[in-house]
C-alpha positions in Angstrom: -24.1 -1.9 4.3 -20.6 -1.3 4.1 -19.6 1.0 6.7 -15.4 1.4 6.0 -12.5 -0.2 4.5 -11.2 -2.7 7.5 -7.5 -3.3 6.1 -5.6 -3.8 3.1 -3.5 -7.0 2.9 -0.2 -7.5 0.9 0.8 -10.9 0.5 4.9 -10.5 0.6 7.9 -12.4 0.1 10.4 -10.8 2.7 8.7 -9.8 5.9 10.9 -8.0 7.5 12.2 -5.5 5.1 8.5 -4.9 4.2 8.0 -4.1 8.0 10.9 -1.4 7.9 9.5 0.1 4.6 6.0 0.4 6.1 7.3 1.3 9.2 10.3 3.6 8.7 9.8 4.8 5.2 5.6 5.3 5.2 5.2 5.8 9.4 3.0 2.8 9.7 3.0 2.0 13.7 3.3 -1.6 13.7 0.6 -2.7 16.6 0.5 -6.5 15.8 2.1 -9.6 14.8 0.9 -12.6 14.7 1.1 -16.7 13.4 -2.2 -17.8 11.9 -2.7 -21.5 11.1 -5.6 -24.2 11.3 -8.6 -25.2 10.3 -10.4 -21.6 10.4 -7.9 -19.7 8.0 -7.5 -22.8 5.5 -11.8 -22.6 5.6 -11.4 -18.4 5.2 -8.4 -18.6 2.5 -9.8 -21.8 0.3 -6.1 -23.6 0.7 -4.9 -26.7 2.6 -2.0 -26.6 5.6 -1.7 -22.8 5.5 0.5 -21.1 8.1 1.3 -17.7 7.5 3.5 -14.7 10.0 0.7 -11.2 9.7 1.5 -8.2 11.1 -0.5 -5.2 11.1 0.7 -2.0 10.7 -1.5 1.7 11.8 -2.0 4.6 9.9 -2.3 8.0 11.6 -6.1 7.5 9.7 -7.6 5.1 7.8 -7.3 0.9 7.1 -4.3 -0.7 8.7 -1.9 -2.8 6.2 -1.8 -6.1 6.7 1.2 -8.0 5.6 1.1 -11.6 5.3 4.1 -13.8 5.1 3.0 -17.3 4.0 5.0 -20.3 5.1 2.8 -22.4 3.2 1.5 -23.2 1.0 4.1 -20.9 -1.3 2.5 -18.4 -4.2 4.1 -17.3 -6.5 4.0 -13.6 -8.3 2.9 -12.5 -11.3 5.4 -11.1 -13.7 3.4 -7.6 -14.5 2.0 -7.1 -10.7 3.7 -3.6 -10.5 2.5 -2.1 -13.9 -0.3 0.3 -13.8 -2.4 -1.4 -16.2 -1.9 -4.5 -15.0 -6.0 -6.1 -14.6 -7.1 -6.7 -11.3 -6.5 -4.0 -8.1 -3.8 -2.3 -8.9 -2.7 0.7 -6.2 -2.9 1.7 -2.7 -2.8 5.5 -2.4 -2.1 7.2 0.6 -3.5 11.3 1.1 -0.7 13.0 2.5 0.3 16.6 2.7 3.4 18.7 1.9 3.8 15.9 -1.2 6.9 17.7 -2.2 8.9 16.7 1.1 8.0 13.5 1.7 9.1 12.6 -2.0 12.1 13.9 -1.5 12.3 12.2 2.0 11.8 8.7 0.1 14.0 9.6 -2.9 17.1 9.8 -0.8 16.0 6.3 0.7 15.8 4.8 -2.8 12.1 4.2 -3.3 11.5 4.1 -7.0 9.2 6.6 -8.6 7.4 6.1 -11.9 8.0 9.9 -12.5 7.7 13.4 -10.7 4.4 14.5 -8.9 1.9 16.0 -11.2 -1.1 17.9 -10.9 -4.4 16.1 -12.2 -5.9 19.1 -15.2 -9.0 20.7 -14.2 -10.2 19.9 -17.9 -10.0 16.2 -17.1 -10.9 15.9 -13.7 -12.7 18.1 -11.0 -12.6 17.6 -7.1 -15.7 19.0 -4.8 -14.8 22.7 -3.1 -12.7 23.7 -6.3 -9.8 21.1 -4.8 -6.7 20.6 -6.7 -4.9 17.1 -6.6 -1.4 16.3 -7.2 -0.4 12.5 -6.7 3.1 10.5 -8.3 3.2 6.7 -8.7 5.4 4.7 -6.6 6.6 1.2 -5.6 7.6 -0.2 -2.3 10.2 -3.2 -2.3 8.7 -6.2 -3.6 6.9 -3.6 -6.7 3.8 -3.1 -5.4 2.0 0.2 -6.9 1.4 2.8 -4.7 0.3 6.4 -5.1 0.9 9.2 -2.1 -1.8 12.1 -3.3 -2.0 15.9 -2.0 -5.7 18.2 -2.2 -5.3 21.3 -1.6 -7.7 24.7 -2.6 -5.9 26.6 -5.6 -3.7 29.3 -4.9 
């Protein structure tokens, strides 16, 4: 049985500014980093000669993200990866609280937002306790979708 989600991996391009957006934009701890190679991770991954740079990076709570920097073999990206309908998984979202200010905080950095935070209407959607939701759509620096979300009991 599936007892939690482990980690969420993002394949990137640029490591390192990927490791200050984590880090210094979202508060991610970073706790590891690592050069995997060999027989093993060419067995896990399905691909010949791979040797990639990982680091791991802590949430307060939940899965770690775990960025993978391949040195080979090279990907490539998909032109639509950063579009909400876009098939496949599509967004990581992170529960925060006092939504308001941390936007803010990470508008004056110049993260991108798809718009301003909106509440989710009780006519479409209902959360257990009565719980409200507000969330907003945003992308880190290589387009990746992400979503920060707030619950919190009406007023």
């Amino acid at each position: 049985m599936i007892e939690a989600i482990d980690h969420i991996n993002i394949v990137v391009q640029d490591l390192e500014e990927m490791i200050r957006f984590y880090r210094d934009a979202l508060g991610f701890k970073l706790s590891k980093r690592v050069v995997i190679s060999g027989e093993w991770i060419e067995g896990v991954v399905g691909l010949k000669q791979v040797e990639a740079d990982v680091v791991y990076l802590e949430p307060e709570n939940g899965p770690r993200i775990e960025l993978i920097k391949y040195r080979s073999p090279m990907g490539h990206r998909p032109d639509e990866l950063g579009k909400p309908n876009t098939l496949g998984m599509r967004h990581i979202a992170f529960r925060v609280s006092e939504i308001d200010q941390i936007v803010a905080v990470l508008k004056k950095e110049g993260v991108p937002f798809f718009s301003q935070v909106f509440q989710v209407p009780d006519s479409q959607v209902t959360y257990v306790g009565g719980m409200r939701k507000r969330l907003v759509y945003f992308q880190d620096l290589e387009g990746n979708l992400l979503e920060l979300c707030e619950y919190a009991q009406p007023k």
